[in-house]
VEXKE-587458 format. One record per residue (C-alpha): x, y, z. Coordinates in steps of 0.001 Angstrom, whole numbers, plus 524288, in hexadecimal, padded with zeros to 5 digits. Layout:
<pts>
XYZ
...
</pts>
This chain:
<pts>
F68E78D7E68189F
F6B908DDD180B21
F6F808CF4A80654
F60458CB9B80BB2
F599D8D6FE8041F
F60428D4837F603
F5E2B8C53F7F792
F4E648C9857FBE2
F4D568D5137F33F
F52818CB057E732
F48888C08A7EA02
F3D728C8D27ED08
F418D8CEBF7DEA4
F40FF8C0A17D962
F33558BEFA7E019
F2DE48C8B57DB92
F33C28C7EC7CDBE
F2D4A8BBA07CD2D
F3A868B3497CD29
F362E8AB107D8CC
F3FCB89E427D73D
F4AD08A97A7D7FB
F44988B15F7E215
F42C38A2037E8EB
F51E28A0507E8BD
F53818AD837EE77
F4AC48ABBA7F953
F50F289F037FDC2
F5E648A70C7FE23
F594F8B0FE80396
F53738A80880EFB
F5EA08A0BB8114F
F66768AC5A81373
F5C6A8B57381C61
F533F8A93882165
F4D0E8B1CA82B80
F49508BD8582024
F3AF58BC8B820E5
F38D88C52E81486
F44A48BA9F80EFF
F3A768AF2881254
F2DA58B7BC80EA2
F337B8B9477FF65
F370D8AA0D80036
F29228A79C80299
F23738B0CF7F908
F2BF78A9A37EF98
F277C89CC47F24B
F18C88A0477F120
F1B5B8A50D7E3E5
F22AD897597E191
F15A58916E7E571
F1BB888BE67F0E0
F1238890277FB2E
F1882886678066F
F25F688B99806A8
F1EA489817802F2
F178B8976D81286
F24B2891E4817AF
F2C7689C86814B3
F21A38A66481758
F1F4B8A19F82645
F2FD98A32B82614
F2DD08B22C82278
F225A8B36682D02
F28D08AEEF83700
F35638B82E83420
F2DD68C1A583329
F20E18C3F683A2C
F1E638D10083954
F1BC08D10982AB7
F0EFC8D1A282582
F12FF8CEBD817BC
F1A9E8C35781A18
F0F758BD1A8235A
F04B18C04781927
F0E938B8E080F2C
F0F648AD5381A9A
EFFB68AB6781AE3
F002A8AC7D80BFB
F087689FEE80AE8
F01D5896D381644
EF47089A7E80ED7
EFBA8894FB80139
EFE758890C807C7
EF102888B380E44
EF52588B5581D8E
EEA21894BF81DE0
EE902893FB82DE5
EF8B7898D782DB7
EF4058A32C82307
EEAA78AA7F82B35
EF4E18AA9F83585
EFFB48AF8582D87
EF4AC8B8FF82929
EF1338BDAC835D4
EFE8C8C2578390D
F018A8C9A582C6E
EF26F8D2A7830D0
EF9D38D35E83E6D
F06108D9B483710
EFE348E17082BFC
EEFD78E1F383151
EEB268E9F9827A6
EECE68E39681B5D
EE2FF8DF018136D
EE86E8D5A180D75
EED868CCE681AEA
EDD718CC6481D23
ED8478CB388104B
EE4678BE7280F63
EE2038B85281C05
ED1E18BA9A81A46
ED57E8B26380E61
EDC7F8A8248161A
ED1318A725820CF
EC71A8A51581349
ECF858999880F3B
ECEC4893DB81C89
EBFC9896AC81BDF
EBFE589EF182924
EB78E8A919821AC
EB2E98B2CC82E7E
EC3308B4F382F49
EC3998B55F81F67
EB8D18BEF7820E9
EBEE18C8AA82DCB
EC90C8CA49825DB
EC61B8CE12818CD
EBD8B8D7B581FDD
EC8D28DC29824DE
ED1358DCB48195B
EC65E8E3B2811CF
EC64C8EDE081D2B
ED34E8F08E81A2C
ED3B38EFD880A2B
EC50A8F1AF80564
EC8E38F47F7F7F1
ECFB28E82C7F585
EC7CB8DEF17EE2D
ECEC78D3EE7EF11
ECB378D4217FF48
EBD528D5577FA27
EBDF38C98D7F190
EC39B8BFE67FC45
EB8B98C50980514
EAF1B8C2597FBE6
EB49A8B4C57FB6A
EB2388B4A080BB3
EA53F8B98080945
EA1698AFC780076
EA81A8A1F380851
E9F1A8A84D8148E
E93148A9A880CBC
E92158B78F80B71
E8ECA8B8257FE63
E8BE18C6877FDE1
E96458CC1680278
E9EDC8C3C87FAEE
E968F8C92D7F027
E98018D5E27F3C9
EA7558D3EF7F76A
EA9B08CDC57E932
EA2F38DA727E364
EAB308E3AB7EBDF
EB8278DD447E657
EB3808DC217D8FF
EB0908EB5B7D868
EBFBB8ECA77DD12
EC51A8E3DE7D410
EBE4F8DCC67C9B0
EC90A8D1FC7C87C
EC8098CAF87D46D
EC65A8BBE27D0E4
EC1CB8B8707DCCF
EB83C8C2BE7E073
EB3E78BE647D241
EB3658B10F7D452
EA9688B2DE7E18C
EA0D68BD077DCAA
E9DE08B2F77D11C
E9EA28A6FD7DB33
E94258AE9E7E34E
E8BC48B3C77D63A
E8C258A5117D32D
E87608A16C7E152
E7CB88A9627E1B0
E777C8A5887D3F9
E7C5E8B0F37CD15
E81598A9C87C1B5
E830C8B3F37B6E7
E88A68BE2D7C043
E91DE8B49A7C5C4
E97D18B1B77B83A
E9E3B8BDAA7B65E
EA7B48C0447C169
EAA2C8B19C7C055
EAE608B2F67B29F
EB6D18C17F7B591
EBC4F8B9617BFB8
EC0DA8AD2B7B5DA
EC7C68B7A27AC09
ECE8A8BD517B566
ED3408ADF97BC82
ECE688A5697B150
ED111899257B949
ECC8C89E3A7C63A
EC7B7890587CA34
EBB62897947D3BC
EB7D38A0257C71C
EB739894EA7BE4A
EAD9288D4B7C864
EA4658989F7C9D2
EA54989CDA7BB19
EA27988F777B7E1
E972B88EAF7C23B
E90FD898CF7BC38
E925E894697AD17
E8B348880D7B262
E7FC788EC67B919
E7F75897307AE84
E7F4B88A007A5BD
E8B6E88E9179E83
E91448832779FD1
E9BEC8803D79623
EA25088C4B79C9B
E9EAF885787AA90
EA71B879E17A6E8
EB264880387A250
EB319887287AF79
EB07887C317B898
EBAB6874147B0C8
EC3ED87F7A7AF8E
EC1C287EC47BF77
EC4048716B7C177
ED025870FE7B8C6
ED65987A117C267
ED17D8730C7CE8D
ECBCA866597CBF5
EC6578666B7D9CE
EBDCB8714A7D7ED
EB1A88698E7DD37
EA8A0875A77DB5F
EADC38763A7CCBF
EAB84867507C9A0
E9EBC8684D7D0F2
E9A8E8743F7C9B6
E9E4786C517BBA1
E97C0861807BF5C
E8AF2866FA7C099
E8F0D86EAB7B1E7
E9090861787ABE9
E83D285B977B234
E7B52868337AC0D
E831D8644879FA9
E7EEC855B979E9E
E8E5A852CF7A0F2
E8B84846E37A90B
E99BE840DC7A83A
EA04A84E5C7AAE7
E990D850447B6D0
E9B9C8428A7BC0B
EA99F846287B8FF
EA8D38537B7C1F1
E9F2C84C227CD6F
EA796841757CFB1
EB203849D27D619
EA9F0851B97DF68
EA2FA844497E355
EAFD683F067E5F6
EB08D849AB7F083
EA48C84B987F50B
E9B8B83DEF7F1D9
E9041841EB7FBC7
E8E3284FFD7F5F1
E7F6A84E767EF7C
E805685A5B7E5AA
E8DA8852507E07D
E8548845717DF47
E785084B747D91C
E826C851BE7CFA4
E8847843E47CED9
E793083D9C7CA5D
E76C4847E77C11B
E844C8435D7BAFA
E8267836147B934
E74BD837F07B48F
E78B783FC17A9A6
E821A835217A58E
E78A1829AB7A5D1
E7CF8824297B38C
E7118825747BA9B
E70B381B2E7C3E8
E7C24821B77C8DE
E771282F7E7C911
E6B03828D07CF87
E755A8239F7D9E7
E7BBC8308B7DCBF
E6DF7838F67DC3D
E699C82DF87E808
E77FC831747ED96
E75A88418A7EE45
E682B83F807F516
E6FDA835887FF69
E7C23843337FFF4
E6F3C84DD8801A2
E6D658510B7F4F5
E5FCF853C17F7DA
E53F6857377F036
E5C888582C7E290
E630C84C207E39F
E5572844DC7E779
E507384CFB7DAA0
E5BCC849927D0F7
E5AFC83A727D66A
E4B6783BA07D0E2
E4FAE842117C452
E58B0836437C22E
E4F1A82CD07C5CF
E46308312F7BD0F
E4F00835437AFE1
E54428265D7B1CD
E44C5821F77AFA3
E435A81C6A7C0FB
E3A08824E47C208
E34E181C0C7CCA1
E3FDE820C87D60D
E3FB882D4A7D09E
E32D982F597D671
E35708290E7E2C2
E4166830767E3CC
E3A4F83CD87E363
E2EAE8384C7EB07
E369C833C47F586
E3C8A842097F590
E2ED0847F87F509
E2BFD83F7C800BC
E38878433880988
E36178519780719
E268A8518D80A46
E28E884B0C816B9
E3494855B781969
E2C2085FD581570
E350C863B580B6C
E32168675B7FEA6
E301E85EEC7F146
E2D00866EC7E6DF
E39DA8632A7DF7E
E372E8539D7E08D
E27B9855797DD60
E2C2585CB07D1CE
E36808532F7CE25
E2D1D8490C7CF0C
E228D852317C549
E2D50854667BA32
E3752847707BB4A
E2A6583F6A7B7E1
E2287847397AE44
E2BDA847E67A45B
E300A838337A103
E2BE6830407954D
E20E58297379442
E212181DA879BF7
E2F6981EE779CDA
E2B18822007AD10
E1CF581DB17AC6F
E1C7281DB77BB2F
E1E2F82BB77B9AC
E116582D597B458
E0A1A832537C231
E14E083BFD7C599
E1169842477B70E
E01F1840E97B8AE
E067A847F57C760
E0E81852CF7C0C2
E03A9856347B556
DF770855D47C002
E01F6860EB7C801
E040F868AF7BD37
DF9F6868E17B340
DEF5586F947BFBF
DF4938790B7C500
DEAC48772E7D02F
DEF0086A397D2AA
DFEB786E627D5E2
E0331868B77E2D5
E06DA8734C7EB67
E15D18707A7EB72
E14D2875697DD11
E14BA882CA7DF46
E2273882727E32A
E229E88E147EAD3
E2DCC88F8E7F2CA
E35DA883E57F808
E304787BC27EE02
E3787882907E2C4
E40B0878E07DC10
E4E8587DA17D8F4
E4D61881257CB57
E59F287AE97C906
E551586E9D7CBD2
E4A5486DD87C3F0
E52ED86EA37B88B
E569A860877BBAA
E48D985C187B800
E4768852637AD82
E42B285A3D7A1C1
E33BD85A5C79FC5
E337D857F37922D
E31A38491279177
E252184B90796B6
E1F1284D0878964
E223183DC478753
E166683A1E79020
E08028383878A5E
E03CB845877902A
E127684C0978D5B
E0D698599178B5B
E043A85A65795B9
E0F3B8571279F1D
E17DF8604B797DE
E0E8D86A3279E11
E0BA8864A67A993
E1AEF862D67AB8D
E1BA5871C67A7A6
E11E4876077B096
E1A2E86F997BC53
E2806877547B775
E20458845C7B87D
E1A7B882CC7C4D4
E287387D2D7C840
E2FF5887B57C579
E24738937C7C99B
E29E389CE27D234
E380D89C607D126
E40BE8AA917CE55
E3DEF8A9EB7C1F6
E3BAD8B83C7B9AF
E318C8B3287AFF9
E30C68BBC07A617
E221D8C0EB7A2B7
E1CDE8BD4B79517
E195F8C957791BB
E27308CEF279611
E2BE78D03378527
E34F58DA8E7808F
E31418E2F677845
E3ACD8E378769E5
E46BC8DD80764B8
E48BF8CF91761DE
E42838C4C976889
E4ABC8BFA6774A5
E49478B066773C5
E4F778A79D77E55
E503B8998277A9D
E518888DEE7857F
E551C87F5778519
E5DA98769078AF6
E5FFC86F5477ED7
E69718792C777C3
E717286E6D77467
E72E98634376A0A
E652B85C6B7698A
E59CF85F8B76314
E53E886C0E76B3F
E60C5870FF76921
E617B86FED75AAC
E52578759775B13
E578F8805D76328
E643D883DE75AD9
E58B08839974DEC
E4FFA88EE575653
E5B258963475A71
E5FD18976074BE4
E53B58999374634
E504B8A56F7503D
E51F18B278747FE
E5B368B9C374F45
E558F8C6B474949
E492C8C531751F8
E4E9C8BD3B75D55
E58058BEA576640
E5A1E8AF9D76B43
E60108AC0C77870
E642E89DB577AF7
E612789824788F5
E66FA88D5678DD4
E6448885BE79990
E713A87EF27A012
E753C875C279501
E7F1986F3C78F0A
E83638743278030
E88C9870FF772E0
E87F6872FE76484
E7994877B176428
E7AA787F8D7702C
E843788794767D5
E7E008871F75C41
E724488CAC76328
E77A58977276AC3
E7D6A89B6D75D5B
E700989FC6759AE
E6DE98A629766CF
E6E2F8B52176A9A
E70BA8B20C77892
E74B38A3777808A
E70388A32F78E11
E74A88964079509
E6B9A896697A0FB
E707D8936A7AF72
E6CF4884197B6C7
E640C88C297BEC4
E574688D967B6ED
E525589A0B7C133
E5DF08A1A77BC52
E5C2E89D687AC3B
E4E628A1597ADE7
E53718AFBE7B3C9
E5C978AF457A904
E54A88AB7E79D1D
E4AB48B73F7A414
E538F8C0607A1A6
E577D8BDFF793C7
E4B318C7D1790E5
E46EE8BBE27851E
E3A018BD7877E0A
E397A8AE8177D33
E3E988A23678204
E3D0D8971577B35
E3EED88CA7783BC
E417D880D4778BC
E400287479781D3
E3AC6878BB78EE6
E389D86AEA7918A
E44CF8638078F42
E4B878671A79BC7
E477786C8C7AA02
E50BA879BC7A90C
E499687E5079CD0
E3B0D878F27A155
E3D02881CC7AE62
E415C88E0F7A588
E35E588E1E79C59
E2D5188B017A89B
E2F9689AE07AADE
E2C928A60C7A313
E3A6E8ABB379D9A
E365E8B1E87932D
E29718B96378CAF
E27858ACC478463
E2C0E89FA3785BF
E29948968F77B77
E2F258872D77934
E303687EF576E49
E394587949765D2
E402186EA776F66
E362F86606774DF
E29C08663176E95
E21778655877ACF
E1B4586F9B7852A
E221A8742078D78
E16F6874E5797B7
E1BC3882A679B17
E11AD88DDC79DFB
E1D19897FD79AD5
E20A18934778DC8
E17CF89A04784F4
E199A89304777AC
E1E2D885D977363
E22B6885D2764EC
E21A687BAF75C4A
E20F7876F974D6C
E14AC877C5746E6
E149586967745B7
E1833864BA75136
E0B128645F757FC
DFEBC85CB975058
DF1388671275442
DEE35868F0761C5
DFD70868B9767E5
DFAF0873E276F67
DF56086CD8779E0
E019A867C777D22
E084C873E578088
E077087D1078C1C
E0C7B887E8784C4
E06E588EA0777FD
E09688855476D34
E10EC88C6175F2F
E12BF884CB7523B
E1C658898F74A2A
E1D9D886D873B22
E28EA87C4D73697
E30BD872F173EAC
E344E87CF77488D
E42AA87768749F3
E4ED287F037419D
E57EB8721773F15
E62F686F34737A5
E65DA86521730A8
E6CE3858907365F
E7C0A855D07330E
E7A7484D12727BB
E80A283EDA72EC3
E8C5783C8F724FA
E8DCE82D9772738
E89638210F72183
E7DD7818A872507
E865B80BF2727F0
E9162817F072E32
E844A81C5A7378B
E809680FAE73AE3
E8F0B80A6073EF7
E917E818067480A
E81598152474EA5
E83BC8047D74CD3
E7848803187470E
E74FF7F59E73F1B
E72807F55473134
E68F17E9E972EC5
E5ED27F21A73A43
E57647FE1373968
E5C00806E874447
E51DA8118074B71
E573081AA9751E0
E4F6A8243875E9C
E579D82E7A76043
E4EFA8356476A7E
E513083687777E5
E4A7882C1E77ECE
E422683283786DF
E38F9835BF77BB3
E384F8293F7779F
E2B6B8255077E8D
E25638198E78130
E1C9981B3A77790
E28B881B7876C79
E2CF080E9777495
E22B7805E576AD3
E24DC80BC375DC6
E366080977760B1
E315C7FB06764AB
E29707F7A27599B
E347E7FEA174F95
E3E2F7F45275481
E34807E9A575563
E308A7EA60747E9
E3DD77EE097435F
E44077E1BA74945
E51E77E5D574761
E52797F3897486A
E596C7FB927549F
E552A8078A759AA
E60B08111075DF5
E5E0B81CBF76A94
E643D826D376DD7
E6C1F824B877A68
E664182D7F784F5
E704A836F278C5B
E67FA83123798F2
E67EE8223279AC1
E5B61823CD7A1D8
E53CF82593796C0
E5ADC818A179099
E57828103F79AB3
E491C8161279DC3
E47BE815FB78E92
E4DB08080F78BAC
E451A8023179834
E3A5780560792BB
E3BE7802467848A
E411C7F43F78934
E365E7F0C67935B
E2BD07F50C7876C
E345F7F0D877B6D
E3D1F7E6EA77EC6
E3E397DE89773AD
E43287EA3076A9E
E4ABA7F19B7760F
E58657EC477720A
E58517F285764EE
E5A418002576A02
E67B2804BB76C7B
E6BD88137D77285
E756381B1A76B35
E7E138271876DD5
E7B448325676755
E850A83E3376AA8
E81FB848D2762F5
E796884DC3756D0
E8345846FB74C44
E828983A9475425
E721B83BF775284
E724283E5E74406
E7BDE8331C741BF
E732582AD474819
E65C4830747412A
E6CB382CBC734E7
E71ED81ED973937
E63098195C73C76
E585C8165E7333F
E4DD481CAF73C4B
E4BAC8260174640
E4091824BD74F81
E3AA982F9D75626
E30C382EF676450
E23E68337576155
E24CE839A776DBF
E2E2B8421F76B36
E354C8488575FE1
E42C584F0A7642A
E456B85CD475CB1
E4F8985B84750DD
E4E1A84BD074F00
E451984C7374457
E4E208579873EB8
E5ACF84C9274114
E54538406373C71
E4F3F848B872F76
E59198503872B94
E62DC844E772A78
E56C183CD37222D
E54628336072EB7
E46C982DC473145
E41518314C73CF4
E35A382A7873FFA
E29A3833BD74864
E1E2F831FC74D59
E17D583ECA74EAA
E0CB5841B475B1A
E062484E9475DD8
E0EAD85497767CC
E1B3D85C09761A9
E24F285606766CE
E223C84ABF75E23
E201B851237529E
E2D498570874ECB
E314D84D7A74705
E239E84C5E73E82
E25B085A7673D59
E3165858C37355C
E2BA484E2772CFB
E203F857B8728D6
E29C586136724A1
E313F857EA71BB6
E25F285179718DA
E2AEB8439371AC6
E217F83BA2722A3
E274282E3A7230E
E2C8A82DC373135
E219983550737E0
E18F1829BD73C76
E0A3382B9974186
E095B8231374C3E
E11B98173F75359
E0FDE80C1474957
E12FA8166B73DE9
E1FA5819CE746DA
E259D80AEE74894
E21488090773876
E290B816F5732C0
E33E381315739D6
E35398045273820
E3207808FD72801
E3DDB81317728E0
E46F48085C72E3B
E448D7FE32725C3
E41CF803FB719DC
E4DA4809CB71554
E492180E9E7088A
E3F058151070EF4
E467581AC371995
E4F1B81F6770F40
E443A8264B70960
E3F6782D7F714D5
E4E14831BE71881
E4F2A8367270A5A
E416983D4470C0C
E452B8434C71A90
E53E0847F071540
E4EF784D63708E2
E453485681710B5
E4BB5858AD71F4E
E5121864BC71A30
E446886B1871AC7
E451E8677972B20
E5134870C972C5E
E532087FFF72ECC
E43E48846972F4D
E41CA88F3673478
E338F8912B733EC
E30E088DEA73FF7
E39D089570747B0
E35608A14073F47
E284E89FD77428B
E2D0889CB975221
E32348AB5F752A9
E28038B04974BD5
E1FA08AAFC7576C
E29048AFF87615B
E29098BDFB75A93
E185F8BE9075ABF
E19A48B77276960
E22938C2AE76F5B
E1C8D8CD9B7650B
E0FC38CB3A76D56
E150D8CBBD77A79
E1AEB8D9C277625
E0E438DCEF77198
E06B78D95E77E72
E12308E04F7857F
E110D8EC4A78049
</pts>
């Protein structure tokens, strides 16, 4: 026996030395020579687990139980291996006799309560952790797998509470962690959900559950550069992770990334083609890329799976961005019909039927015009508000969902644009009335130290409210204002640096617009200035509360806002002829100077005949260029384009290509039907980024602008690189930016005074070229005086200063 316990005591040395091919070779000896030695067989098997070789791991395990059946160890060891090979059923057994042998150790029931978990039996998972915790209450690793019972049976606080109680034991516990941040997350608790997630990600950095609840959270949060990196950390380790590729699919649709999303969607639909959240997911996809007859097909394919009232909503939405706003409307009556004879409720299809149709182009929808005369007889008496617009109750719309509107902007195209600006505004405030909401009091103004301003817009990024923005945010003087940037869930580059550079405090806001409103609330701000309410739903149902003491707007779209709780709307002196007040709800303010901080363009460092050979533009024809989005170009600029390229018989007009097809066809269908003989000399053209703009500014001889419609840092484009731009100035300000920049260089010869003045400055600019060449020289000579004023903004925080002064005054 002597012989047995060198050759044992040797390999168990090995084993435990780490040396476990040598410790291998001993065990086979050793079984060869005592093949009945259970602890002989028991070592073998340790050995082989640590090989990795969990078959002949159980093998040799079941060997040892069966020689001996009176240990306790060696039968734990047994159900240890079947459970690495997945025999859970022979686990629980092999289990069951180790508690017969050693009944009161904690560890046999906290292992085999484990085992029962895995095969889902939870009430046996359950008995006996209770059990094992009777017997060890201070171990908090016992806690932490019963929180993990608690939570698969949907006792969320207890698992709570269990999490906790192991977490005050031992603050290193990954998994207790992992499911008090899974369970924060659950319950909406964003914030407090991030930090146990993250403890638990430095102490397991790939823990793949971490990583898809961390990343969760950074995308409700809107964090979402650190969302992706994550969810594709996640799916790097398992690429079957269908929560994580879910979870980044819906990141890249909030991002615009169309392709990417397609890309993560195509998977799960591969496994699961009848799931409707998968397919509305799918539609939202394709629309972003331009394929919308397909996302048509698969938004008609989640109402078919159950996708119920939001896949019947996003189907309208699609209908209507792609110009049918026939079926659109039948769509959504036919839902309003289903649900009144079900006795259900339609608040969210009567109000998608209010705000899909106000805001369109004029005569882009025409057919649309009764829904609009409906919505503006609604809204603008309050007496005359059908009773389903009190929205008490049931009839509250998921805020989330309302985010999805259409922005209400383009309602300022029609004839009566401002007075369904407010009428549209109206509607979003009784919308949104009476959701958990802390408004803030107006009169509720600190008293000393700096001003607290919060800034919001969705449009921190490279176009031209994000260039305004980065301009305010530098010229703020940091000595009397403390500035916080707020950013709705966005996507971000250069500018969105560039601006938070300038910024005492970022705040990227959450998807769900009830918790950025509780968030921006408790920022304690003076004033938010709320830059382009309009141009998107998430920021139009933020200013429709009251956030802040003051809430002003200004700056990005040069329209009202229709809001009761914005207080001011800023604008240039200039921008509104006598009598513009009438077109705001809220208190009109002129400020002194342009009211925009710019900087100059890149100078373009390339030749004419190098400009024209990158765009392939001719050189025997005059070339205009649009380079507007086309849904401000009205049908009312449809004539002056038309008579340009009759009269200029050779000439081609160039447009910008639209990120949305929609708006190509809707656009081009009409321009053809009214304009056909000049229709085939406009051509679309990609346009990337900034550098690719200016290039093109520079390669044309004119630019045109809609008289509808001026966009924010054109003017400040076209005339610091010494390009014509051609304007026709109205009342309203937001089509008077341009003129506005012409009276302070005071060069007058593109601002024309009505249509036929229009068509004859620009066909003089293009085929003239010693004039043109003149009024360049003129325009680049003087631009500089455009660039860096500050006047404005200096007299914008005096304002703010007296505004908040008086509001301490009255509070004290």
């Amino acid at each position: 026996m002597s012989d047995f316990a060198d050759i044992y005591r040797s390999a168990l040395n090995l084993y435990e030395a780490g040396r476990y091919a040598e410790a291998e070779e001993s065990c086979q000896r050793m079984i060869r020579s005592f093949p009945q030695a259970a602890e002989a067989m028991h070592l073998a098997g340790l050995v082989a687990m640590r090989h990795g070789n969990q078959s002949l791991a159980a093998e040799r395990m079941g060997r040892a139980a069966i020689a001996d059946a009176n240990s306790a160890e060696i039968q734990h060891d047994h159900a240890q291996a079947l459970k690495a090979i997945g025999k859970l059923r022979d686990a629980v057994g092999a289990f069951k006799r180790a508690i017969r042998l050693c009944p009161d150790a904690p560890a046999l029931y906290c292992n085999i309560a484990n085992t029962y978990r895995q095969l889902d039996e939870l009430e046996d998972a359950r008995e006996n952790y209770e059990r094992a915790l009777e017997l060890a209450p201070d171990v908090a690793e016992i806690h932490a797998n019963y929180a993990a019972c608690q939570y698969a049976m949907g006792d969320i606080e207890g698992a709570e509470t269990s999490c906790l109680t192991a977490l005050k034991m031992r603050d290193d516990i990954v998994n207790a962690l992992v499911l008090i941040g899974q369970i924060r997350l659950d319950q909406g608790r964003t914030v407090s959900a991030s930090e146990p997630l993250r403890r638990a990600l430095s102490l397991e950095p790939g823990h793949p559950r971490a990583l898809t609840a961390y990343g969760d959270a950074l995308f409700q949060l809107g964090q979402f550069a650190g969302a992706q990196h994550c969810l594709r950390q996640v799916l790097a380790l398992d690429p079957d992770d269908a929560k994580a590729r879910r979870t980044l699919a819906l990141l890249n649709l909030r991002v615009g990334q169309g392709l990417e999303a397609i890309g993560a969607l195509e998977p799960l639909l591969a496994h699961s083609p009848e799931d409707p959240q998968l397919l509305l997911m799918m539609g939202e996809a394709l629309s972003l890329v331009g394929r919308h007859g397909e996302a048509v097909e698969q938004f008609g394919a989640a109402i078919g799976a159950g996708g119920g009232d939001d896949a019947v909503f996003r189907l309208a939405v699609e209908l209507a961005e792609e110009g049918d706003t026939g079926s659109a409307q039948s769509v959504l009556q036919s839902g309003i019909d289903r649900k009144i004879a079900a006795g259900e409720n339609t608040a969210l299809f009567r109000t998608a039927r209010r705000l899909l149709f106000a805001p369109v182009p004029t005569d882009l929808a025409a057919q649309n015009d009764e829904v609009v005369r409906d919505l503006l007889d609604d809204t603008l008496d309050e007496d005359a508000l059908e009773p389903d617009l009190e929205f008490v109750g049931s009839d509250r719309i998921d805020p989330i969902v309302l985010t999805r509107f259409p922005p209400v902007w383009r309602a300022a195209l029609r004839p009566e644009g401002d007075k369904q600006l407010r009428a549209v505004g109206h509607y979003w405030e009784r919308l949104v009335s009476g959701y958990d909401v802390p408004e803030v009091s107006a009169s509720a103004t600190r008293l000393g130290g700096k001003i607290r301003i919060g800034i919001v817009s969705a449009n921190m990024c490279d176009n031209g409210v994000g260039r305004w923005i980065e301009g305010l945010a530098e010229a703020i003087d940091r000595d009397r204002f403390d500035v916080t940037i707020i950013r709705p869930p966005t996507g971000e580059d250069d500018i969105t640096a560039r601006i938070d550079e300038h910024a005492d405090l970022v705040v990227p806001l959450p998807l769900d617009p009830l918790h950025s409103a509780r968030v921006i609330s408790g920022l304690g701000l003076d004033v938010l200035h709320y830059v382009d309410p309009q141009a998107d739903a998430y920021t139009m149902l933020l200013a429709s509360w009251r956030l802040a003491p003051l809430q002003i707007s200004g700056g990005g779209i040069a329209a009202t806002s229709g809001l009761s709780n914005i207080d001011y709307h800023l604008i240039a002196e200039d921008w509104e002829t006598a009598g513009g007040e009438k077109r705001f709800s809220e208190k009109l303010v002129r400020l002194p100077g342009l009211f925009v901080n710019a900087t100059p363009p890149e100078p373009v460092e390339m030749s004419t005949t190098e400009l024209q050979r990158r765009w392939r533009l001719a050189q025997d024809r005059n070339t205009y260029l649009c380079p507007q989005p086309l849904d401000v170009l009205t049908a009312e600029f449809d004539p002056l384009i038309a008579e340009i390229l009759r009269l200029d018989e050779t000439a081609e007009l160039l447009l910008i290509a639209p990120e949305r097809d929609s708006w190509d066809a809707a656009w081009g269908r009409r321009f053809a039907i009214n304009h056909a003989d000049v229709a085939g000399r406009m051509r679309f053209v990609n346009v990337r980024n900034r550098s690719d703009l200016l290039s093109l500014l520079c390669a044309v001889d004119v630019v045109l602008e809609s008289p509808a419609w001026n966009d924010a840092m054109l003017a400040f484009d076209c005339l610091g690189l010494g390009v014509p731009l051609v304007t026709l100035p109205g009342n309203a300000a937001r089509s008077r930016r341009s003129h506005t920049c012409y009276r302070q260089i005071s060069v007058f010869d593109c601002v024309a005074y009505h249509s036929a003045d229009f068509v004859d400055t620009a066909l003089t600019l293009a085929t003239d070229k010693r004039r043109r060449s003149v009024v360049s020289h003129a325009i680049k000579s003087r631009s500089h005086i455009l660039f860096g004023q500050k006047s404005s903004f200096d007299a914008y925080m005096q304002f703010l200063d007296n505004c908040i002064s008086e509001q301490q005054r009255v509070a004290m």
